[in-house]
C-alpha positions as CSV (number, residue, x, y, z in Angstrom):
1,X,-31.8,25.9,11.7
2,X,-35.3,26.4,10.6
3,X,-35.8,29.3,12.2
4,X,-33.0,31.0,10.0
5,X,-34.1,29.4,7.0
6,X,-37.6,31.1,7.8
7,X,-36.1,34.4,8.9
8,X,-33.7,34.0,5.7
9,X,-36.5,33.4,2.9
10,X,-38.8,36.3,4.8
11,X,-35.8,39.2,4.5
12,X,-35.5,37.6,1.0
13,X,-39.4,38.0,0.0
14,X,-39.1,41.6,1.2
15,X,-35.8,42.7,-0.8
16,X,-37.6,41.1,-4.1
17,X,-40.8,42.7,-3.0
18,X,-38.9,46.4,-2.8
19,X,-36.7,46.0,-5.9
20,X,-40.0,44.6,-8.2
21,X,-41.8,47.7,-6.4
22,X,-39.7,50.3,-8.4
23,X,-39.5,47.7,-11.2
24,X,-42.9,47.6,-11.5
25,X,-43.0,51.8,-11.6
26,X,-40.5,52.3,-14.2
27,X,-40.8,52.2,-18.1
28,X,-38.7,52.5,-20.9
29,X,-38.5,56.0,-22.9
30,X,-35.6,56.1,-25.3
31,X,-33.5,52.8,-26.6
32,X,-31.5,55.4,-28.2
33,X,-31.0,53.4,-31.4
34,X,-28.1,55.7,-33.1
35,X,-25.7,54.9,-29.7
36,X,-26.0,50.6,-30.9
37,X,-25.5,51.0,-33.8
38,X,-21.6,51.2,-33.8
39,X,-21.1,48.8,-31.9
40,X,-23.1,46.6,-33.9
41,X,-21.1,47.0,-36.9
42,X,-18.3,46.4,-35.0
43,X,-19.3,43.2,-33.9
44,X,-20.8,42.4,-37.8
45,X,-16.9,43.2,-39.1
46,X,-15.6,40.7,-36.5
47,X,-17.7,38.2,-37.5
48,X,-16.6,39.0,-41.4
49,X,-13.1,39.0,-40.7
50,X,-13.5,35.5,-39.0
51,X,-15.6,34.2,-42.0
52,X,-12.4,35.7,-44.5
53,X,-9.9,33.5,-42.1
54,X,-8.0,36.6,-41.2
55,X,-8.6,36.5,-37.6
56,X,-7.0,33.3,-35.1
57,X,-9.4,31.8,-32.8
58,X,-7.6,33.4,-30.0
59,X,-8.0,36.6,-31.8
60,X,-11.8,36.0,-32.9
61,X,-12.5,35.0,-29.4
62,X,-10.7,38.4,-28.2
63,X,-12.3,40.4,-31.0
64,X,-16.0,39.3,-30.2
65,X,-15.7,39.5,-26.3
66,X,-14.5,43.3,-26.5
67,X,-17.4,44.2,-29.6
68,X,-20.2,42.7,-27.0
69,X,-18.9,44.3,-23.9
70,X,-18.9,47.8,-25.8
71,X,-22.6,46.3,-27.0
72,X,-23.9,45.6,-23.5
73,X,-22.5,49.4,-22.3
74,X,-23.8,51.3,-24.7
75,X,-27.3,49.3,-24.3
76,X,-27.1,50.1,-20.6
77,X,-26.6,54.1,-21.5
78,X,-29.3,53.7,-23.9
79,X,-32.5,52.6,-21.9
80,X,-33.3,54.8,-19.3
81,X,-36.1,54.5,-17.3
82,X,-38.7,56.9,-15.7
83,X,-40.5,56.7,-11.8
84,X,-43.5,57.6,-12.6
85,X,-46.8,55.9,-14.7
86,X,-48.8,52.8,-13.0
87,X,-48.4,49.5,-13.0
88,X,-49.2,46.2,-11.4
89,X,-47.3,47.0,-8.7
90,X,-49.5,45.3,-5.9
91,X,-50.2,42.2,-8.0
92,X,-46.2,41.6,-8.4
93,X,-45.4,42.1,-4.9
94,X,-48.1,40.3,-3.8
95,X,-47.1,37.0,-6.3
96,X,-43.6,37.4,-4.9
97,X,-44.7,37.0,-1.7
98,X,-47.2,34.2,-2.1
99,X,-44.3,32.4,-3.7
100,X,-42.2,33.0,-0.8
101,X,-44.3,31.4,1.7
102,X,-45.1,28.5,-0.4
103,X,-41.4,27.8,-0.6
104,X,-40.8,28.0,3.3
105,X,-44.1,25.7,3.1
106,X,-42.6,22.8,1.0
107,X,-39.3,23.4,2.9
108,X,-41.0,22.5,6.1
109,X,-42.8,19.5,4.6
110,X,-39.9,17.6,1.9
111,X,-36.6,19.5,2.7
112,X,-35.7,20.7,6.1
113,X,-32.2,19.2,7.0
114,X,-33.0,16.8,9.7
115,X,-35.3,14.4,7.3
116,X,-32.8,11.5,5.4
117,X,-32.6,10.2,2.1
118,X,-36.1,8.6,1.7
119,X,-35.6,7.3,-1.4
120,X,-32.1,5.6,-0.5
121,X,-33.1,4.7,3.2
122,X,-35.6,2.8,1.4
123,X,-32.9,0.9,-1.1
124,X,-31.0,0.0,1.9
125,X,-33.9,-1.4,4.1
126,X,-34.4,-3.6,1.4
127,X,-30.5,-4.5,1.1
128,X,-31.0,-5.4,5.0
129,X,-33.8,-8.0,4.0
130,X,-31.9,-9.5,1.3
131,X,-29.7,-12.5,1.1
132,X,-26.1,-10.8,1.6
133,X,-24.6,-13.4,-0.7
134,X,-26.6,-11.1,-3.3
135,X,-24.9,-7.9,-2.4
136,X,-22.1,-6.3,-4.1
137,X,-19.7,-4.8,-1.5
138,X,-21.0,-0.8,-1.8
139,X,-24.7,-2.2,-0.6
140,X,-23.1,-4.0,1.9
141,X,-21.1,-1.4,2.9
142,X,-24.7,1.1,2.9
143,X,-26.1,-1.7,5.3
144,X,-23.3,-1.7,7.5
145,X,-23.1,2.4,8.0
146,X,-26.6,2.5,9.2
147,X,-26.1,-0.2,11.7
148,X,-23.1,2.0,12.6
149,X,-25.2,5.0,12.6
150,X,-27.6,3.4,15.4
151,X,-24.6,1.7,17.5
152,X,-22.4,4.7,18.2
153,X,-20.4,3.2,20.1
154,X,-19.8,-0.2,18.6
155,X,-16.3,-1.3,17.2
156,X,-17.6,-5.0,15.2
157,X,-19.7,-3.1,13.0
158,X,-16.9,-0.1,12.0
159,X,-14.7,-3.4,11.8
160,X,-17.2,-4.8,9.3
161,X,-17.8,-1.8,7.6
162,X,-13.6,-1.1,6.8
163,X,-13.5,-4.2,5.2
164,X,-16.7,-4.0,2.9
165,X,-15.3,-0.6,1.8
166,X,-12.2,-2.1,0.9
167,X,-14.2,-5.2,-0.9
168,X,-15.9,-2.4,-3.1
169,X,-12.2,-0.3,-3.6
170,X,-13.3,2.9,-1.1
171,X,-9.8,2.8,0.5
172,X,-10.1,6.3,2.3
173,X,-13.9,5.4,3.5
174,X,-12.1,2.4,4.9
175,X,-9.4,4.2,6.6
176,X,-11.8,6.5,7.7
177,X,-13.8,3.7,10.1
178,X,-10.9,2.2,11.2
179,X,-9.2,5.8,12.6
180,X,-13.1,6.4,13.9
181,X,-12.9,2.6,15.8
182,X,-9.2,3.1,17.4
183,X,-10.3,6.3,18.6
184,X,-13.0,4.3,20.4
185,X,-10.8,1.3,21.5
186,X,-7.2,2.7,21.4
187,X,-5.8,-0.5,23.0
188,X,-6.8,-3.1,20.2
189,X,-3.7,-4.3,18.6
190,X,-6.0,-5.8,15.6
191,X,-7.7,-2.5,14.8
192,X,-3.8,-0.4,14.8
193,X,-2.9,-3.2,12.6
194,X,-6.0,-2.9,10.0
195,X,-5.2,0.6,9.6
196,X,-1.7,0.0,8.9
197,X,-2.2,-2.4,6.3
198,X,-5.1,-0.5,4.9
199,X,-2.0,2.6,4.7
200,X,-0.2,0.4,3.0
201,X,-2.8,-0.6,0.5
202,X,-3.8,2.4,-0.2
203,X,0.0,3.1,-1.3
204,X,-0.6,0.3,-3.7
205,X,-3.6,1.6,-4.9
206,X,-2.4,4.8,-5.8
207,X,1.0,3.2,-7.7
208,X,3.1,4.3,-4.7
209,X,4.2,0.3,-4.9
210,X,2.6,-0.4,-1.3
211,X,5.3,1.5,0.9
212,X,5.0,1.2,4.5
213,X,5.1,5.2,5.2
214,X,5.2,7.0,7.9
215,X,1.3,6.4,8.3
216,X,1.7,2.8,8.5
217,X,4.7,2.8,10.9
218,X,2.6,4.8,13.3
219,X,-0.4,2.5,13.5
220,X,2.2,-1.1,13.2
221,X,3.8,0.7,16.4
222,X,0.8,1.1,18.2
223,X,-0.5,-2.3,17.7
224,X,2.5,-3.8,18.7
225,X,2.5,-1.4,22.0
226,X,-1.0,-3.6,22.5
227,X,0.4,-6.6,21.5
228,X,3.7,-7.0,20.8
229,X,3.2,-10.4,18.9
230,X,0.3,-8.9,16.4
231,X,1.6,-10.6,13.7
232,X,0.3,-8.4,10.5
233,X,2.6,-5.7,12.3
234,X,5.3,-7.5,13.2
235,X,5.5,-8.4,9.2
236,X,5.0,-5.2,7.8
237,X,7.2,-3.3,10.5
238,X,10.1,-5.7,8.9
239,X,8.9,-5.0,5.5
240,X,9.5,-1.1,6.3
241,X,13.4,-1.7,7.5
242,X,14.0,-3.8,4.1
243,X,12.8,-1.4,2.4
244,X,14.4,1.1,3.7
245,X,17.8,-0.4,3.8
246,X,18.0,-1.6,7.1
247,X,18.0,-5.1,5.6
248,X,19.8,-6.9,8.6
249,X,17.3,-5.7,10.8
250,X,14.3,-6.0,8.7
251,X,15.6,-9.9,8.1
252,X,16.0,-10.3,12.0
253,X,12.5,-9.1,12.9
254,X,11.0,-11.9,9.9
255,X,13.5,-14.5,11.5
256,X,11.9,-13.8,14.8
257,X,8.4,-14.1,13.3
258,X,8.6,-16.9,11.3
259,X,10.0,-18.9,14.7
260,X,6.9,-17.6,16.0
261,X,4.5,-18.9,13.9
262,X,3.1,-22.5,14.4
263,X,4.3,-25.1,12.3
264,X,0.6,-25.5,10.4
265,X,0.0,-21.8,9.9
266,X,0.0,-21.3,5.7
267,X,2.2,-18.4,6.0
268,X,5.1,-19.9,7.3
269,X,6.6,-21.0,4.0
270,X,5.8,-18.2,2.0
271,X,7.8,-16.3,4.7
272,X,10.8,-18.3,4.7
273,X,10.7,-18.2,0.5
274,X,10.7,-14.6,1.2
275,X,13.9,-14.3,4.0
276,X,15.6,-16.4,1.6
277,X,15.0,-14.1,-1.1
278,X,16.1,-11.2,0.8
279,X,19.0,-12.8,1.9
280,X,20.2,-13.8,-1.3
281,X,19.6,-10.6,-3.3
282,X,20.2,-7.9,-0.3
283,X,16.7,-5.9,-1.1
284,X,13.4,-6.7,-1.5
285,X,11.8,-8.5,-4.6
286,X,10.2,-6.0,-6.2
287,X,8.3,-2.7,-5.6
288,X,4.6,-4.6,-5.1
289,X,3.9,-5.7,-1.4
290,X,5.4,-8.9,-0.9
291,X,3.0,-9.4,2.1
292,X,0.3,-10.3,-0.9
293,X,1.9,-14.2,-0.7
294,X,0.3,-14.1,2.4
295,X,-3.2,-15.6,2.3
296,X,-4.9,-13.1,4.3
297,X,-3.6,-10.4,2.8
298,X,-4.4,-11.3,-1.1
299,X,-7.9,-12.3,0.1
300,X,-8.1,-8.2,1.1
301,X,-6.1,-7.6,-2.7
302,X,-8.7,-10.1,-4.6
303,X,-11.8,-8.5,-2.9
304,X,-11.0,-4.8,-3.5
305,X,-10.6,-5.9,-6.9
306,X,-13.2,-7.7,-7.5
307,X,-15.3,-4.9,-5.4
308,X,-14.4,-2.6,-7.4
309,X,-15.1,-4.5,-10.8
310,X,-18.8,-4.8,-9.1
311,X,-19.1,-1.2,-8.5
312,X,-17.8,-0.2,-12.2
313,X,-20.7,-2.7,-13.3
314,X,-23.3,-1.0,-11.7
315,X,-21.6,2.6,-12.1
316,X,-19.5,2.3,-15.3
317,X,-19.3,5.7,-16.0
318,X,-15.7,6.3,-14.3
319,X,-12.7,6.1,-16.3
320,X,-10.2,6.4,-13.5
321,X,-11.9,3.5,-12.0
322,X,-11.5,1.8,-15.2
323,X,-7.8,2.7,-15.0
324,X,-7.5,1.0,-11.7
325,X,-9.2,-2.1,-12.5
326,X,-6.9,-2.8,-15.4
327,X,-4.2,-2.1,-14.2
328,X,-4.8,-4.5,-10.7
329,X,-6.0,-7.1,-13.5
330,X,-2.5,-6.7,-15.2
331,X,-0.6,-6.9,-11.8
332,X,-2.4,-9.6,-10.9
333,X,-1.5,-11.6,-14.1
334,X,-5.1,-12.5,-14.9
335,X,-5.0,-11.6,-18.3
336,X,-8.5,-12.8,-19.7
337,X,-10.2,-10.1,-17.1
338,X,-7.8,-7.5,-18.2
339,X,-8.6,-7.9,-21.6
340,X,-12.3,-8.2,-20.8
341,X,-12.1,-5.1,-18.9
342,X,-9.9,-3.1,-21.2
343,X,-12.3,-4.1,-24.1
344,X,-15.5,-2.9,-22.4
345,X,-13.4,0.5,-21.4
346,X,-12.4,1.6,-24.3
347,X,-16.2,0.8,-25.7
348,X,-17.5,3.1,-23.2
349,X,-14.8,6.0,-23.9
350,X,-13.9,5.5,-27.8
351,X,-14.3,9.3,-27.7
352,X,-12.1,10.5,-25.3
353,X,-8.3,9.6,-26.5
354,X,-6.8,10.3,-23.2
355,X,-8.8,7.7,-21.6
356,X,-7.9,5.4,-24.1
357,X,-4.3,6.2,-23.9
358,X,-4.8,5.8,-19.7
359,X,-6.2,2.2,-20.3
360,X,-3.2,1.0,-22.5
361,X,-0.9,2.3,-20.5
362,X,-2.4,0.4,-17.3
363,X,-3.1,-2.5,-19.3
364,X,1.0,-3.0,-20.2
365,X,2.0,-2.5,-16.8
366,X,4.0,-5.7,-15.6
367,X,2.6,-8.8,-13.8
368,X,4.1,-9.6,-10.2
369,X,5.6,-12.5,-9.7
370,X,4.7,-12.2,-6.4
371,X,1.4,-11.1,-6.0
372,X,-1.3,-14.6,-6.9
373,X,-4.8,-14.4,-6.3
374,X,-6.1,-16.9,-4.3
């Protein structure tokens, strides 16, 4: 890679050094004043008609790009230039050159590809010596993809690193780790499973009302070829018939799981609330995951939130992730933080109306019933 850079900058130096050369020889004999002159009343009437109001933007904009283009021509026909006369020809060539190797110089020392992020790998050795109670989820997330970075191989830490992107709202970046750990462990029911869910979520995320799509069904299927009593897929694999109208079947799968679970788990009663439900009104509840009664699952729902409220404090300048952020706030039915966030919003963009008009609209959409933080 250096080596072409090198070979690069050197058949660089010598094309400047060859077109400066006849640069350098050449000078200006006739600017041929009487050929500019047209055009440059041309160009002065545009501009008079614009200042009378009888030409449209469109029109003014038209009107001056054809006066300057006829400008630029007939400057180029003007100037010609001559070969002969001295110059500093030597001196140029020789700066140009000079120049050249400097560059490949400071290349070497600050910029070749292999050297990292000084400045950052310095932020994040720092994050590694901190408390991680004093973290927000991206600098976790930083810590964690260096560690992944020197264990290859390693499943825990891409484990670790899905769900801090997914505590600081990086959906895709988690996807992205869990795909790169099944590929390493293909056989792990738990790690098919998180990247089902983390399909699913990403559904939510983007207003699709948390479908299990094809996506999902793929990585539920293989987790329960693993294990066939994974439970996140066994629950979201039901989920998928409902919703897709297979509600007998869908109802027979939860049956099967809520027999399953043992009579202390949490989960078991927001389950059966949830057959019963289903059973009684022949779909699902509403378009929101209804998984998000489930304890594990809001805890992932609350901490993407509230990830993503910590990165928008520390990088507030993106109003789609505003957007977001209300909106979740509104499904979630915690008003006060919606408000809050609306309000420092639409401080930060009171100039940009379509914005605004994003964060109203996500601010009025609907609370779930079913979705509770925990």
């Amino acid at each position: 890679m250096i080596a072409f850079w090198i070979a690069a900058t050197g058949l660089s130096a010598v094309t400047a050094g060859l077109v400066l050369r006849g640069a350098a020889k050449a000078r200006p004999v006739d600017d041929a004043d009487t050929r500019l002159e047209p055009h440059r009343r041309r160009l002065a009437e545009v501009e008079r008609l614009a200042l009378d109001g009888l030409l449209s933007q469109d029109e003014l904009k038209a009107a001056r790009a054809e006066a300057g283009r006829g400008l630029l021509a007939a400057a180029d026909q003007a100037e010609h230039w001559t070969r002969d006369g001295a110059g500093p020809r030597k001196a140029v060539v020789a700066t140009v050159g000079a120049a050249c190797v400097a560059a490949v110089g400071l290349y070497l020392f600050v910029g070749h590809p292999e050297l990292p992020d000084q400045a950052f790998a310095k932020r994040v050795a720092e994050w590694k010596a901190a408390d991680p109670a004093t973290l927000a989820p991206d600098q976790i997330a930083a810590v964690l993809e260096s560690v992944v970075a020197s264990q290859p191989k390693a499943i825990e830490p891409l484990v670790f690193l899905a769900k801090a992107r997914v505590a600081s709202g990086d959906l895709p970046g988690a996807e992205a780790a869990l795909r790169r750990a099944v590929r390493l462990a293909p056989k792990r029911a738990d790690l098919w499973s998180l990247l089902g869910q983390t399909f699913v979520m990403e559904s939510a995320q983007k207003g699709d009302g948390g479908q299990v799509g094809p996506d999902a069904k793929l990585a539920f299927t293989q987790a329960l070829k693993a294990d066939p009593n994974d439970l996140r897929a066994r629950y979201f694999l039901g989920r998928g018939k409902v919703a897709d109208g297979d509600v007998q079947g869908g109802l027979a799968d939860w049956r099967a799981l809520l027999a399953s679970l043992p009579p202390d788990n949490p989960a078991r009663a927001t389950l059966a609330a949830e057959i019963a439900q289903v059973e009684t009104q022949g779909r699902l509840a509403s378009a929101e995951p209804a998984a998000a009664q489930n304890p594990q699952v809001q805890g992932m729902i609350a901490g993407m939130v509230e990830g993503l409220a910590a990165r928008l404090a520390q990088s507030p300048d993106d109003p789609d992730g505003w957007v977001r952020l209300v909106r979740a706030y509104a499904v979630l039915g915690e008003i006060a933080k919606r408000d809050a966030a609306l309000a420092s919003a639409s401080a930060r963009f009171k100039d940009q109306p379509k914005v605004l008009s994003a964060l109203r609209q996500a601010a009025d959409t609907p609370a779930q019933a079913n979705v509770k933080t925990p």
